[in-house]
C-alpha positions as CSV (number, residue, x, y, z in Angstrom):
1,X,30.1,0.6,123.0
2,X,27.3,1.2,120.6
3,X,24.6,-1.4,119.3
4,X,22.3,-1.1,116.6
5,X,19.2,-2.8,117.6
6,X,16.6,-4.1,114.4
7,X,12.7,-4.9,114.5
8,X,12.3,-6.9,111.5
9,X,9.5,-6.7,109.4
10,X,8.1,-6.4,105.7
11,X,6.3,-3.2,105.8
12,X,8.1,-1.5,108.4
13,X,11.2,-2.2,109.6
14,X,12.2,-0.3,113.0
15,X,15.9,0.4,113.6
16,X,17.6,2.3,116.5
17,X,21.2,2.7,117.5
18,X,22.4,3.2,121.7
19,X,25.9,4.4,122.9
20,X,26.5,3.0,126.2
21,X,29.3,2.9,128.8
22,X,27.6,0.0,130.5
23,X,25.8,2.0,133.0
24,X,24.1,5.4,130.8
25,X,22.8,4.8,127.5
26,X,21.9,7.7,124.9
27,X,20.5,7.3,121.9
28,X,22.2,7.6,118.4
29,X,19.4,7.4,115.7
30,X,16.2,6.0,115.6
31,X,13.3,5.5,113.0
32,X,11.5,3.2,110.7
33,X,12.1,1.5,107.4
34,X,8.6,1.6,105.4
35,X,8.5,-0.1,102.2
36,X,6.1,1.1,99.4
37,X,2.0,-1.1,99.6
38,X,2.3,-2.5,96.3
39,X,5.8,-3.3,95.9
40,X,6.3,-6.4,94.5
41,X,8.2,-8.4,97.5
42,X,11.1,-8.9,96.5
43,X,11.5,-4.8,96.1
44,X,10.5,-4.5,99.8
45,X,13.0,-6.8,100.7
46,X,16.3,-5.0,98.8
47,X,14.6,-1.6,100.3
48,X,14.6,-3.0,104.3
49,X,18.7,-4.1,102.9
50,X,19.8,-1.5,101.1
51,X,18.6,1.3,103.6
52,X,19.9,-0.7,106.7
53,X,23.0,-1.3,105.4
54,X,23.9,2.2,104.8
55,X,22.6,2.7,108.3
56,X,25.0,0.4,109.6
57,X,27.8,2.2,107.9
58,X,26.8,5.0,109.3
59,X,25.9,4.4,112.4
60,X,29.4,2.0,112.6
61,X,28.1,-0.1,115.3
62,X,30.0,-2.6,117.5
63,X,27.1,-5.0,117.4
64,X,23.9,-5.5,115.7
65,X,20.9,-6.9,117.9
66,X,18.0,-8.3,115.7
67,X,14.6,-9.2,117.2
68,X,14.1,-13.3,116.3
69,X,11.0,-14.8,115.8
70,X,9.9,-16.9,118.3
71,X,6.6,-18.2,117.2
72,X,3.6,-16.9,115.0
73,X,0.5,-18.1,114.2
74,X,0.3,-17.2,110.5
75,X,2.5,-19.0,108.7
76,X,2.5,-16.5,105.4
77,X,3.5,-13.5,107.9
78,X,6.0,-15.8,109.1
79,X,7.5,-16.6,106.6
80,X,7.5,-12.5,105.2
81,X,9.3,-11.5,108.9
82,X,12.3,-14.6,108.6
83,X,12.6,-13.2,104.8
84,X,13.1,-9.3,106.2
85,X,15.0,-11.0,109.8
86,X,17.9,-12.7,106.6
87,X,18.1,-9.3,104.5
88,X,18.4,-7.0,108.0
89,X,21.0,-9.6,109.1
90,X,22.6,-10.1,105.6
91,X,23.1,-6.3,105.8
92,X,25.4,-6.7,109.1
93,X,27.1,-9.4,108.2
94,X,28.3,-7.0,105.1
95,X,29.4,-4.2,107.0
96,X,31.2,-7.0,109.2
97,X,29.1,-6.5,112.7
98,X,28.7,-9.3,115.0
99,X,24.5,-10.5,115.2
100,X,23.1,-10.9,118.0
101,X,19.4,-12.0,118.5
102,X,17.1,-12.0,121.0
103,X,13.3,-13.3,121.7
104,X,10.5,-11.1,122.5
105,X,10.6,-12.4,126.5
106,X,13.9,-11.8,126.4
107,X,13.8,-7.9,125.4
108,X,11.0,-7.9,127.5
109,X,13.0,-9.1,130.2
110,X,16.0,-7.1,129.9
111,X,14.4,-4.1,129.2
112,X,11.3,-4.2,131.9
113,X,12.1,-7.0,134.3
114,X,9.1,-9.1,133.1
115,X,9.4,-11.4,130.4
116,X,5.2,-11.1,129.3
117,X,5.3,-7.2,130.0
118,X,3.2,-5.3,127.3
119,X,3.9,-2.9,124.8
120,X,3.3,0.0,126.3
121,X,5.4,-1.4,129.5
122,X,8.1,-1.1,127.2
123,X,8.0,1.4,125.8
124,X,7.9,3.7,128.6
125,X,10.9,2.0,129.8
126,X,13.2,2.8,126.6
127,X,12.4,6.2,127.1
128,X,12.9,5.8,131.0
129,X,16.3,4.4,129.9
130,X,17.5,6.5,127.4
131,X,16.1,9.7,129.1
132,X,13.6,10.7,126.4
133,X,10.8,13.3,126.5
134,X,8.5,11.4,124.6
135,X,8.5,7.8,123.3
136,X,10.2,6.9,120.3
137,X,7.8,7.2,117.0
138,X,7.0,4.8,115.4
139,X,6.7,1.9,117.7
140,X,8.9,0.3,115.7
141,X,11.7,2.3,116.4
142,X,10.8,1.8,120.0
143,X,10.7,-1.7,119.9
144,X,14.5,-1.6,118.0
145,X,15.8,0.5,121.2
146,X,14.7,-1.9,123.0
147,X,16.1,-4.6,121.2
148,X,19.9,-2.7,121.5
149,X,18.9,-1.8,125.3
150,X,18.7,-5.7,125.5
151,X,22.2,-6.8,123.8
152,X,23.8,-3.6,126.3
153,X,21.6,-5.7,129.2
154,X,23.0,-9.1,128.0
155,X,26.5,-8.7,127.1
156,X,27.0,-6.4,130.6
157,X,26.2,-10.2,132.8
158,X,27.9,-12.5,130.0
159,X,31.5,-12.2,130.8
160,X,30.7,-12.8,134.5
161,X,27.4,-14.5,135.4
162,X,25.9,-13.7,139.1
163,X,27.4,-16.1,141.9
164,X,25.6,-17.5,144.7
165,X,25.8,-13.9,147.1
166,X,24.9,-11.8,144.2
167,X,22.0,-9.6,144.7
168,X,20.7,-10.1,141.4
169,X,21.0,-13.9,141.9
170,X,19.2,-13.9,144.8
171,X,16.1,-12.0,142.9
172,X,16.9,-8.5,144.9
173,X,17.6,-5.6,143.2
174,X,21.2,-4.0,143.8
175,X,20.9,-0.6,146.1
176,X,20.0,2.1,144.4
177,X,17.9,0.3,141.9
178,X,14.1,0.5,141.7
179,X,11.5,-2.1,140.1
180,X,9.4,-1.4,136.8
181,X,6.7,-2.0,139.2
182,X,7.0,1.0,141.3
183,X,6.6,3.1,138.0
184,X,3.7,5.5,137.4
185,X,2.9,7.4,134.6
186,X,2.6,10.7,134.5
């Protein structure tokens, strides 16, 4: 299965795709969309479509995962990340991909365990998970890992939810499985 995971935004657009067997992920492509400063708008936004559509296509993805907005407190930079969220999803719905979105706390959650972890938190996690040297550059393209690391996360506990005796339902981690918390730099 592979998912192409987007982090909208007007400037810079992070993008990364995962192959995954349900259990191992590895990374397909990763990087950034950045848009000229003084582009009018309207340029940025065909850029962000143009360039992730033919990503898409390449990429040929089973689903596209696209970070949603969940609240801001400027309404202007709101209103510039749902225009860049429409053209990113516009893009998948072309190439005829299933969208998928996801909160922050949610990618947070999937990805780290912790719905309020930070940055950095997760960061380190998507290159736990993927089995990086480094982390992904820009943070963007971090964040858009994470994003596809999430749908993988998501769609492997949709078709069945947890019962009852289920470790995971209980809040135990299934053997073998250690907690972000236990993690220590290097």
């Amino acid at each position: 299965m592979r998912i192409f995971g987007i982090d909208p935004g007007s400037d810079r657009t992070g993008y990364g795709c995962v192959e995954t067997d349900g259990s191992r992920h590895r990374i397909v492509t990763c990087g950034a969309i950045r848009t000229p400063a003084l582009a009018a708008f309207p340029d940025k936004l065909l850029e962000i479509h143009t360039q992730l559509g033919a990503l898409i296509r390449e990429c040929r993805p089973d689903a596209v995962a696209i970070e949603n907005l969940f609240h801001a407190v400027n309404v202007r930079s709101a209103l510039k990340l749902g225009h860049a969220r429409g053209v990113a999803m516009l893009a998948a719905v072309e190439a005829a991909v299933p969208v998928f979105e996801y909160t922050p706390a949610e990618i947070k959650r999937a990805v780290v365990g912790y719905g309020r972890a930070e940055k950095p938190q997760v960061q380190q996690m998507v290159k736990l998970l993927l089995g990086l040297p480094s982390v992904p550059s820009p943070h963007d393209a971090a964040d858009a890992l994470a994003v596809a690391i999430c749908h993988v996360h998501a769609s492997a506990f949709a078709p069945s939810p947890p019962s009852a005796a289920s470790p995971l339902r209980r809040g135990r981690l299934p053997r073998g499985a250690t907690s972000w918390r236990a993690y220590k730099p290097a």
